[in-house]
N, C-alpha and C positions, 0 to 999 in steps of 0.2 A: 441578476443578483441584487437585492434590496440593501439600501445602508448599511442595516444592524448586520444582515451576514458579512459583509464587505468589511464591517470592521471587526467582527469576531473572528474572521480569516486572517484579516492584516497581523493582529494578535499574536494570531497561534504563529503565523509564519518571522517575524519577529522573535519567538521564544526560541524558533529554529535555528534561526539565524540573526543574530544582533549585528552583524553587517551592515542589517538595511536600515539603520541611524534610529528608525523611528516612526512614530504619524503622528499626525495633525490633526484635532478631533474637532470639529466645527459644533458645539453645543451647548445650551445656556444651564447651570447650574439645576439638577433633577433626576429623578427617580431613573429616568434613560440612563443617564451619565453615569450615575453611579452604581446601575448593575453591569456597566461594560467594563468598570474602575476593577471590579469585583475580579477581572479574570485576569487581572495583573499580581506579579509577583507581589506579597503583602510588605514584603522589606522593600517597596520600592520608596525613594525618599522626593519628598515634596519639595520645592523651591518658588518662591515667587517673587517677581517683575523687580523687587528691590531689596531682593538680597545683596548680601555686601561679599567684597572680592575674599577677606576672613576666611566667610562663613564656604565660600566654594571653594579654596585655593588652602585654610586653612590659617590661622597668624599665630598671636599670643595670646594666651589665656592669660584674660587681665588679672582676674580674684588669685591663681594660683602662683603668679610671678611678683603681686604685691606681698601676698602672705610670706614668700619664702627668699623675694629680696632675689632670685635669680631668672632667668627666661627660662620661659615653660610653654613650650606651643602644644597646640592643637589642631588635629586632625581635619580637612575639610572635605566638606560633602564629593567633593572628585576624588581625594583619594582611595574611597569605597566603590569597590564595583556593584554595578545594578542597576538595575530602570532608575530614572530620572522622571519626576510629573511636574511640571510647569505649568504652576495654573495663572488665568488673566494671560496666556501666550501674547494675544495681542499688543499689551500692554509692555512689553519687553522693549528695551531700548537696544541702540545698536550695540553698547559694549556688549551688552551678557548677552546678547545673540551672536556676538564676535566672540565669548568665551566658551560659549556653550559649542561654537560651531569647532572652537579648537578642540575641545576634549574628545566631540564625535572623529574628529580627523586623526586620532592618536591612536585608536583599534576599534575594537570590542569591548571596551570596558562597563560600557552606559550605552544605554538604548531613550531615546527619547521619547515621551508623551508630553505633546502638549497642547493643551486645551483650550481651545480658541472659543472665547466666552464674546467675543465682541457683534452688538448690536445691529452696526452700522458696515456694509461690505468694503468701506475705508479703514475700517478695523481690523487686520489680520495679523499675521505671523512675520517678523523679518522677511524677506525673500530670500538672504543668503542661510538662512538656517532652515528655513522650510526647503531648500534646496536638497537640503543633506537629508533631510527625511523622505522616505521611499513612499510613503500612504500619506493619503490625506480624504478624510470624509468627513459627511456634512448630515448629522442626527437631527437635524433643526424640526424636521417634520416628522420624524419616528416618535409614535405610542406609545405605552407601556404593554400595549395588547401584543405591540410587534414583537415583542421579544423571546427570543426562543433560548433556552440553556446550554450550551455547548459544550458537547465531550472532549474531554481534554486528553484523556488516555491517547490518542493519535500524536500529541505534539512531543508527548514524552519519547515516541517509537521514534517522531521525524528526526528529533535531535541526535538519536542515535547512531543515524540513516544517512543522514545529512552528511558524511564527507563523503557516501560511498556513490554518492552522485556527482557524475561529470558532464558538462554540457559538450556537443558536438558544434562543429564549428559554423556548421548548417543553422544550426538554433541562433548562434549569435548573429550572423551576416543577417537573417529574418527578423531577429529583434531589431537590430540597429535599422534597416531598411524602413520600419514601422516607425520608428521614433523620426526618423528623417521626413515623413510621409505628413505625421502631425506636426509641424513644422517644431520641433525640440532639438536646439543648439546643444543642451547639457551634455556631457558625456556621461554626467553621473545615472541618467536616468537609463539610458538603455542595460547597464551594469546593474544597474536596482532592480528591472524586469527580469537579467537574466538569472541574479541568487534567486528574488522571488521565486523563479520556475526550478530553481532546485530543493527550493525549500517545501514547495507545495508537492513535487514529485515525492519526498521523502515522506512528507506528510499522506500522502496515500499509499505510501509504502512500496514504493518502487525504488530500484535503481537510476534506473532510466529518464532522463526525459522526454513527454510525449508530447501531444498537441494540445491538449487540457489546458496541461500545465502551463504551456507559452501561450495561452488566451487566455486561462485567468491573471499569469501577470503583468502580459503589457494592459490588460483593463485596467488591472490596480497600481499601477506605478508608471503609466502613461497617459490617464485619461485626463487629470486632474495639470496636469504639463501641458497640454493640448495647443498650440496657438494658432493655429488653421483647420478649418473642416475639412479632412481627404475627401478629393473628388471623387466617385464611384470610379471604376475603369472601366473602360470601354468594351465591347461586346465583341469579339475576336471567336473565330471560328474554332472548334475544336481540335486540335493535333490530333494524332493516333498519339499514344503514351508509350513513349521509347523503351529497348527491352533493358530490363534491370541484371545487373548480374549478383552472382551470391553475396559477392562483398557488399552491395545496394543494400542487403535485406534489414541490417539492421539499423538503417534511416528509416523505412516506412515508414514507421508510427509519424515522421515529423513532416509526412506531406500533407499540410494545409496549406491550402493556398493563401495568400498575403490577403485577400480581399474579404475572409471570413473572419481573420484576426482583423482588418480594418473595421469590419461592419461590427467586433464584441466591444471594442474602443468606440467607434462612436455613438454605439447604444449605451454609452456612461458620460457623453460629452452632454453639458448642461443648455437646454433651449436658449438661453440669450447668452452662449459665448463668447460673441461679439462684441456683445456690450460690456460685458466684464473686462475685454482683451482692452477697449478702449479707453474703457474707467481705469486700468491699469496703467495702464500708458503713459494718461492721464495725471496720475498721481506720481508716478516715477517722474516726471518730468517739470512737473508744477507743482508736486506738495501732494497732501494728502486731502484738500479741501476744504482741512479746520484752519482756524487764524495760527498764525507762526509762533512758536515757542519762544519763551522770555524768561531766562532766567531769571530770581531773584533769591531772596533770603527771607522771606517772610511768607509765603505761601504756595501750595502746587504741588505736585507730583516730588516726591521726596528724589533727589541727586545722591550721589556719594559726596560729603564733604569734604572740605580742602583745606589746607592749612594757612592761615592768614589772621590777620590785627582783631583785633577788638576796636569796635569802631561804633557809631549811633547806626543802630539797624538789625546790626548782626546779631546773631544768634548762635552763641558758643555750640558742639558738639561734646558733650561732656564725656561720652565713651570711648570716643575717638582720641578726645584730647589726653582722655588717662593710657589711652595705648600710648600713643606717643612720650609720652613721659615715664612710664612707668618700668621701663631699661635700666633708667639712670637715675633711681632711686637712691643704691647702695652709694653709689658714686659723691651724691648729691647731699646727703645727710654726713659723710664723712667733709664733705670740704666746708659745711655750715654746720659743721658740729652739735647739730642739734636732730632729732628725729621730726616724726611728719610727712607731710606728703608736700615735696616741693615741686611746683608749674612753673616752669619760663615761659616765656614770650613766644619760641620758635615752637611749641606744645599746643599752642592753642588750633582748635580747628574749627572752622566755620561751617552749619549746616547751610546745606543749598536747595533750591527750590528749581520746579518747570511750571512755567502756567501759560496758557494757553490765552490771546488777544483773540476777541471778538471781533468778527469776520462781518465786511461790509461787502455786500451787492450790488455794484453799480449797474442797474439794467440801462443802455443806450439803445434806445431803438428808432428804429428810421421810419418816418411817418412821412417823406414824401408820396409824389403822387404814383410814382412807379411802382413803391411797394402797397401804399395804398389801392391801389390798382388791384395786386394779387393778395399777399401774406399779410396785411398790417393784422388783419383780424385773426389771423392762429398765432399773428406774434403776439398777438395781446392776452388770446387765453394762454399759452403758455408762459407767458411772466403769470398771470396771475396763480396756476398751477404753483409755478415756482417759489412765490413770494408766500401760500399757506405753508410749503415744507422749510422756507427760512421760518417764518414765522413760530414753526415746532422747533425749530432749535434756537432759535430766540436771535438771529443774527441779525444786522442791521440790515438796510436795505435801503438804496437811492435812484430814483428814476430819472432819465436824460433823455429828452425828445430832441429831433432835429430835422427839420425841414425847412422849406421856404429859401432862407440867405442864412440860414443860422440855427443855435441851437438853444435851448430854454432846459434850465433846471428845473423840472416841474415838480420835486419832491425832494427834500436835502437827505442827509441819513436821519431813517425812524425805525421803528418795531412797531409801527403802528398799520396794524394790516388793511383796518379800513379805509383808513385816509388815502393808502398808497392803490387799494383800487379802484377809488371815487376817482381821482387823479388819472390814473389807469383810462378810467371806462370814458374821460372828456377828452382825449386826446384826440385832435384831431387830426384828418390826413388828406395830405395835396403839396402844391411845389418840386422847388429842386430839389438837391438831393447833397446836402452839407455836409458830408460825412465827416472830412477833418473836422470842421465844427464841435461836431457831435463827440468827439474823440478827444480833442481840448478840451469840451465841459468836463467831458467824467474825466480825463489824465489830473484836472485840479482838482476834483475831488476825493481824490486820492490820496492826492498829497496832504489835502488837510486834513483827511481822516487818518494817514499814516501820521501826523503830529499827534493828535488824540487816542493815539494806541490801536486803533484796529487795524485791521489786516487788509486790504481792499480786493475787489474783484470786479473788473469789468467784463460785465459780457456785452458784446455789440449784436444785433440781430438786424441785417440787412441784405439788399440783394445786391450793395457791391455797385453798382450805378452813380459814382458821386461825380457830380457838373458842376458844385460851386464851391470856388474857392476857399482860402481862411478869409480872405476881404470882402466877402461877397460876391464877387463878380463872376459871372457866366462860363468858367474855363474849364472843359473837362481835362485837359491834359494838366494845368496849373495844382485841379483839384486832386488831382491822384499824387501831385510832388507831394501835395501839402499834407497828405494822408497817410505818406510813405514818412515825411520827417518827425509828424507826428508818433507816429509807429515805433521810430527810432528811441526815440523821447522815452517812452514807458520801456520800452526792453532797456535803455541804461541805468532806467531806475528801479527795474527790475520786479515789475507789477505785473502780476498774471492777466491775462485777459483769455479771455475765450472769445472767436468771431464765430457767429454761426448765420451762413448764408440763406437766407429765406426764398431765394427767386426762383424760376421754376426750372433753370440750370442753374450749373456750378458756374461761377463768376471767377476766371481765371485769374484776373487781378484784386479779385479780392484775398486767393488764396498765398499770392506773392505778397500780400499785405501781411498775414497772418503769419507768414514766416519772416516777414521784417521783425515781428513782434514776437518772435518764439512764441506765439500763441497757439493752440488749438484751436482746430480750425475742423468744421462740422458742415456739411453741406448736405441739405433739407432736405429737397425736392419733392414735393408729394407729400411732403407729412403736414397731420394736423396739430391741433396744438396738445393732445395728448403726448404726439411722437415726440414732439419739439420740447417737450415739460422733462421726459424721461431721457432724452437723448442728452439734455442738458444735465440734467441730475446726474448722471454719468459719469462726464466728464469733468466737473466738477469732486468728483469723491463723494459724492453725497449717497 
């Protein structure tokens, strides 16, 4: 089944059942988009990324409670049943993904769509509201050629249909068994495949649930959840097939066996899984990849405003501030006896701002003679990989060698892409192997660029081998305290780092390093500096 079917089905089965929260439409603003928009109820009401709590929950109508001197609310967008469109999904912040996930949590009222417009695969959907939504597809690569018209006369009959299907208890224990198979902790989702398969049952106009029906919905409301690839199962000799009795008869229809619904789910599971599972990971646990959010009051991604001073800077909310005040009009012309429009001090509201700090690179990589021996040279084309995709996002970037007794800042932060691979391309390689070294240059760099507003990021790329000290001197055991205290150092200052091991194994003390540092930790083996460019990209959110 191709995208566009998969999301015209998702559709219809939604109109079925508004149970299943919703879906998640991964597609960038186009003629795709909006012949799928097409097969949505027309009353369905739009909302986007910075709508106000008002406009969804409902408050006062400012113009009609000045005019008449009493409170006069109005109605909000949740108080109306029906689809919901969310567009810029990405762009959603945690509260109104915390608001939105309440109202799907209260029944049936609103069905979600929302339209994940974003560029970058560190761009998506909350997690906890993409949760609650049962579909999610990805249009990114669908035609306009693809596109086929969909009858809708069936969805009218399923909703009809739709109570007079009951799942058996065979259906569930098989659905759940499959979710647990794709490694899916959720309970939400094995419940989301089993209405699916009542809804698609009705939708072809049965009673009954059959086998169809439970492979097309664990496809579509488990593949997209997926967090391990199911191992085939193993090759087991044929039984004879035990004798059925008449009460058996009416399960037949639901003898498939687990391994054919395995094989419809992982024929929807995406070729780099893995790498997504990790990019994920990744960002859950380190950010999302861009520099760290800053509030302020003068520029950025528009906030809900607050109430607070007039002060050098701020920026009054003049709509907000007339809500606030405009209660205690009557009140307020009676005790100044005079008319007009009176503001106090406790009225005033401040607009607020998010903007986003530009994000530094610290590449540190190890140019002794061990890794120079094996990896320095795929460590080298993969920074430079790396440093043309900063370079498109315009981020800083600072290179830190280390060999010999020590380590050399060989580029401070720039955007300047040729200079950093001129630099790049003269580095040379031999010596020991100064890792703490290398780990104190970029830990200071950090810090000084965390004074200058950016957001830093070190990655280390080495094989984990360090023999010299922070003093210099010759101590492999000395060198690993000094690497560990190091280590300590940046996770209490709370600086991301990435390590990613270059040698031709995993370096088991490197990987106790990288959990001194809550760092992610990536280990190579075999790869070139293509793998090592992407693998990094990754993990970073990029």
């Amino acid at each position: 089944m191709d995208s566009w079917a998969q999301a015209t089905l998702a559709l219809q089965l939604l109109a079925i059942d508004p149970g299943l929260g919703g879906i998640t439409i991964r597609a960038r603003t186009g003629p795709v988009r909006d012949k799928l928009l097409e097969q949505i109820d027309p009353s369905a009401q739009r909302i986007h990324p910075a709508i106000s709590d008002d406009a969804l929950f409902g408050g006062l109508d400012l113009s009609a409670t000045l005019a008449s001197g009493q409170l006069v609310q109005e109605r909000g967008i949740l108080d109306t049943k029906g689809p919901l469109i969310l567009t810029m999904a990405e762009r959603a912040n945690t509260g109104l993904a915390a608001r939105l996930a309440m109202a799907l949590d209260k029944g049936n009222d609103h069905v979600l769509i929302a339209l994940d417009e974003g560029a970058e695969p560190d761009e998506a959907l909350d997690p906890k509201l993409a949760e609650r939504l049962a579909f999610h597809v990805d249009l990114s690569e669908v035609s306009v050629r693809e596109i086929v018209k969909e009858n809708l006369t069936n969805t009218r009959v399923g909703v009809r249909r739709f109570a007079d299907v009951c799942p058996t208890k065979k259906c569930m224990v098989q659905i759940t068994e499959i979710a647990a198979q794709l490694g899916i902790t959720s309970l939400r989702a094995p419940l989301f495949a089993l209405r699916a398969a009542r809804a698609h049952a009705a939708l072809s106009g049965r009673n009954k649930i059959e086998s169809e029906d439970i492979e097309i919905a664990c496809a579509l409301t488990l593949a997209h959840r997926a967090t391990r690839i199911p191992e085939p199962a193993p090759q087991e000799p044929e039984a004879p097939p035990p004798e059925q009795s008449d009460s058996d008869n009416e399960n037949n229809n639901l003898d498939i066996p687990d391994e054919l619904l395995l094989d419809a789910v992982r024929a929807l599971l995406p070729d780099n899984l893995l790498d997504q599972l990790t990019a994920q990971k990744a960002r859950q646990s380190r950010g999302n990849g861009s520099g760290a959010a800053r509030k302020g009051n003068r520029r950025g991604r528009p906030l809900p405003s607050r109430a607070g001073r007039i002060s050098d800077g701020a920026r009054i909310d003049i709509i907000s501030t007339l809500r606030a005040a405009a209660p205690w009009q009557t009140i307020r012309r009676k005790a100044a006896g005079k008319s007009g429009l009176h503001i106090r001090q406790n009225d005033i509201y401040i607009k607020r701002f998010e903007e986003k700090s530009d994000r530094l690179l610290i590449f540190t990589v190890d140019a002794s003679g061990s890794s120079a021996l094996t990896r320095l040279a795929e460590a080298k084309g993969a920074v430079e990989l790396l440093l043309a995709q900063a370079y498109a996002r315009r981020d800083h970037v600072s290179l830190v060698a280390f060999r010999g007794t020590g380590a050399e800042l060989m580029l401070p932060p720039t955007r300047s892409l040729v200079q950093t691979k001129r630099r790049l391309a003269a580095l040379p390689g031999g010596g020991g192997t100064p890792l703490a070294a290398g780990m104190m240059t970029a830990f200071e760099q950090a810090l000084q660029s965390r004074q200058r507003g950016l957001t830093p990021t070190i990655a280390v790329l080495t094989d984990g081998r360090a023999n010299i000290a922070l003093d210099g001197t010759a101590d492999r055991k000395q060198a690993a305290t000094d690497a560990q205290q190091v280590g300590r150092s940046l996770r209490g200052q709370g600086i991301d780092v990435l390590v990613i091991d270059t040698g031709n194994r995993p370096e088991p003390a490197l990987r106790n390093l990288a959990q001194t540092m809550d760092a992610m930790y990536l280990p190579l083996p075999r790869a070139d500096a293509q793998q090592l460019s992407k693998s990094v990209a990754n993990a970073l959110g990029d």
